[in-house]
C-alpha angles and dihedrals in degrees: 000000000000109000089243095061090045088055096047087045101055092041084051089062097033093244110166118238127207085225129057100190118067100229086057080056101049093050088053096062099038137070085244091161108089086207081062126210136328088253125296090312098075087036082060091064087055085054088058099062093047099039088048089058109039085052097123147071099243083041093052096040089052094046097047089055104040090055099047083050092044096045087048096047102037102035105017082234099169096179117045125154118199120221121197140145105244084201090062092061109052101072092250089310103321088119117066096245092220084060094049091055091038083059093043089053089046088063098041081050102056087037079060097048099046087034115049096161096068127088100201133161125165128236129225117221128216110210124230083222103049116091113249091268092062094048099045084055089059093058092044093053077049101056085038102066100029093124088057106063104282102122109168158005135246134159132214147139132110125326109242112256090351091279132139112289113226097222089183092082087068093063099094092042087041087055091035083065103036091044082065096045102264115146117238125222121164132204104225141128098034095120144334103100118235104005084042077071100039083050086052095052101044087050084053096041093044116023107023098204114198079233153016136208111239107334094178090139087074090064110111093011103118090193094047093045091054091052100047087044084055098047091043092225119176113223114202108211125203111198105180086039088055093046085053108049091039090240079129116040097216153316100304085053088063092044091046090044091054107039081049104053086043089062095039091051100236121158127236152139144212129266143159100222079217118344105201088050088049096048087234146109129204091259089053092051085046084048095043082048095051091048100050085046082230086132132007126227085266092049094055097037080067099043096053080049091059092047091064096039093051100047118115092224117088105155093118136021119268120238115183 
């Protein structure tokens, strides 16, 4: 969501904000620092401001639809898939979560009408530190609502305490939504080492998601490529995302994952993980990309490919 609308959002509902000038805004819910953030942590408090103002149904209807328009007029982007935590929205419960999704699917809806072109769903996200219930409510809202645009299932957010996830908790919610036709798609193996890797391999053993957010941490892990070749999951990689958050250490680190997972014949795409908070567009991620020779025109041509072919909607064809 572009930092304007954000702004004109939170004065609309009389949210307070810990800033008065817009620019100060706009740099809060950014990553405005090109050295980028300490790790996902301090890209959580980002997550406050956004998730705060877009907590309600007037503020999520507005968002969805102004980022399947913008994606579609700035970038030509034709297959875009929105990913959000119902439960995030709705003030602790202050919100009626069904309201919160209606109004999710309204502005899916009206994208639809003024963009035909776009083959867009949005995705409900599970949450590491919610307690299994809440969690279990997020599938079924899913399921719920799965003839009206919400097409799959992912989880992310911080690790409690920082400690390993156990993914494995997730098997019977991750069934529950592909038994009723969701697709599945993990964050996992972004960062943490060691365990980010166990946490790889146990998503891949147990829930065998279509596709995974970021899953650099396979790259140069013989055992992990094979099974993710195997399994044909998509990763959907975020560069700039990765330099940011430090997940990738520099520019020689994108170069090295790419070329890896090319020879090793491991399937992604390429993605922002927020555009407007990153400060970045698809084209800039291709041209990044381009720069660092971490993929050629041909390379990227495939991988965009993949994107669409990958993606969970298909209400509609796809045509570019």
């Amino acid at each position: 969501m572009a930092s304007d609308i954000l702004w004109s959002l939170a004065h609309e509902q009389g949210i307070a904000l810990p800033v008065k000038d817009y620019w100060e805004f706009d740099a809060l819910v950014t990553v405005s620092d090109s050295r980028g953030v300490k790790g996902l942590d301090e890209l959580d408090q980002l997550y406050h401001w956004t998730e705060l103002i877009q907590s309600s149904p007037i503020a999520v209807e507005r968002s969805v639809h102004a980022a399947i328009g913008g994606a579609y007029r700035s970038q030509g982007i034709t297959t875009l898939e929105l990913r959000f935590n119902p439960m995030k929205r709705n003030r602790g419960g202050e919100r009626d979560l069904d309201h919160i999704i209606l109004a999710a699917v309204r502005g899916l809806d009206r994208a639809s009408l003024e963009y035909p072109q776009v083959r867009a769903g949005l995705i409900l996200m599970m949450d590491r530190t919610f307690e299994r219930r809440l969690n279990e409510i997020i599938v079924d809202k899913a399921v719920g609502w799965s003839s009206r645009g919400i097409v799959g299932v992912d989880i992310a957010g911080p690790r409690p305490g920082g400690a390993r996830y156990d993914y494995t908790q997730l098997a019977p919610l991750v069934e529950t939504a592909r038994e009723a036709g969701l697709g599945v798609t993990i964050h996992v193996g972004e960062e943490g080492g060691a365990f980010g890797r166990e946490e790889l391999g146990e998503v891949l053993e147990t829930l065998r998601p279509e596709r995974i957010g970021h899953g650099i941490l396979a790259a140069g892990d013989a055992e992990l490529e094979q099974a993710l070749r195997e399994q044909r999951t998509v990763l959907e990689i975020c560069p700039t995302s990765n330099l940011l958050t430090g997940a990738l250490p520099g520019e020689e680190a994108v170069r090295e994952t790419f070329r890896r997972f090319v020879q090793e014949g491991v399937a992604f795409t390429i993605a922002t993980d927020g555009p407007e908070m990153m400060r970045t567009h698809l084209r800039d991620e291709f041209e990044l990309l381009l720069r660092l020779g971490a993929l050629d025109e041909n390379e990227l041509r495939e991988a965009n490919a993949r994107g669409h072919s990958a993606a969970f909607s298909r209400m509609v064809p796809v045509h570019a």
